[in-house]
C-alpha positions as CSV (number, residue, x, y, z in Angstrom):
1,X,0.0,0.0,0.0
2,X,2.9,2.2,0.9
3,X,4.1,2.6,-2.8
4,X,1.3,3.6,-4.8
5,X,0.9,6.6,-2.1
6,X,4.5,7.2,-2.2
7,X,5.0,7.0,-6.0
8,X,5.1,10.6,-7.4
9,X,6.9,11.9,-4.3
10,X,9.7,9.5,-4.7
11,X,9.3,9.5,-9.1
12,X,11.9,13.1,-9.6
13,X,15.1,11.0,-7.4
14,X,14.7,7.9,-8.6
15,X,14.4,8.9,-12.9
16,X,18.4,8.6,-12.8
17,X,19.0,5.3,-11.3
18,X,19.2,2.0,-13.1
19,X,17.8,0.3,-10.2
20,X,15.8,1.3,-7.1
21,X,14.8,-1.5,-4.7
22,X,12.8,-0.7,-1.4
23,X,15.0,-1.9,1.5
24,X,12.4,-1.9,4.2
25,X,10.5,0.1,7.0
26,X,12.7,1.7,9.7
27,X,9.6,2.2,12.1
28,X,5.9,1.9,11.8
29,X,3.3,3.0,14.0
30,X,-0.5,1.9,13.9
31,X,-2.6,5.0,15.0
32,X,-6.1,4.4,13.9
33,X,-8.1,2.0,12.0
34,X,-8.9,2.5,9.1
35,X,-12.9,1.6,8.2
36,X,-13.8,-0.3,4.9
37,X,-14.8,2.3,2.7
38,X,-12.5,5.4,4.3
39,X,-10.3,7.7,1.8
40,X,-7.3,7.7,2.5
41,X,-4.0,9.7,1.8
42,X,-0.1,9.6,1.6
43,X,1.7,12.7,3.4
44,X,5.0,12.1,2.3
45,X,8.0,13.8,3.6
46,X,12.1,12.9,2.6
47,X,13.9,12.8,6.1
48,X,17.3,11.8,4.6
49,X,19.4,11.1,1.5
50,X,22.5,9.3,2.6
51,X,25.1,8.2,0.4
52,X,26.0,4.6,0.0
53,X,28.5,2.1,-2.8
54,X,27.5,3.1,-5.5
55,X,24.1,5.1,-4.9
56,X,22.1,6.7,-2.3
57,X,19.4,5.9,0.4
58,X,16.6,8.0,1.0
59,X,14.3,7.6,3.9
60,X,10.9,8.7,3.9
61,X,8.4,9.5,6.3
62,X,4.8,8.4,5.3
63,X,1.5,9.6,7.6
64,X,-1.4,7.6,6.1
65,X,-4.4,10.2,6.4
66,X,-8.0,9.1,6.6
67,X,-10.7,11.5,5.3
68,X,-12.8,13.6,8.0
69,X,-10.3,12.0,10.9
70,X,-7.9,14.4,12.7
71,X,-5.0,11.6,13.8
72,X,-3.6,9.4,10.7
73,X,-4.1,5.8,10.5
74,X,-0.2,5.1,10.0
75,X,2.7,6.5,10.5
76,X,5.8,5.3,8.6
77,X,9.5,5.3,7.8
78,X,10.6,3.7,4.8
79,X,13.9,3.0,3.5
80,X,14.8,2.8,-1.0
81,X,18.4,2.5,-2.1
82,X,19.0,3.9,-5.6
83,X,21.7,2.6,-7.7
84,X,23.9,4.0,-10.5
């Protein structure tokens, strides 16, 4: 679910690199449910780019927003390494 939300934020760093691969969540935090039916949202924020062999890692921070509710559903940091 994470990427389709993440997608366009993510789209601009990752048009250069001949392979991106998503190295996994640093730390997740369930908030509220989220009821069939709800909207829902991507907030999407770039904490860090840190260089790495032969690319970079970028961690992002995801809030997962539900429609009409003040606190998100999901809160989320993800790691993708981008290489060449």
């Amino acid at each position: 679910m994470l990427t389709p939300l993440t997608g366009d934020v993510l789209r601009p760093h990752v048009e250069g690199a001949v392979m991106a691969i998503n190295y996994g969540l640093d730390k997740v935090r369930f908030i509220t449910p989220v009821k069939v039916g709800s909207r829902i949202r991507g907030r999407v924020k770039l904490v860090e780019v840190k260089p790495i062999e032969n690319g970079v890692q970028l961690k992002t921070e995801t809030a997962i927003e539900i429609e009409g509710i003040d606190r998100p559903a999901a809160v989320v940091e993800s790691l993708v390494r981008l290489y060449g």
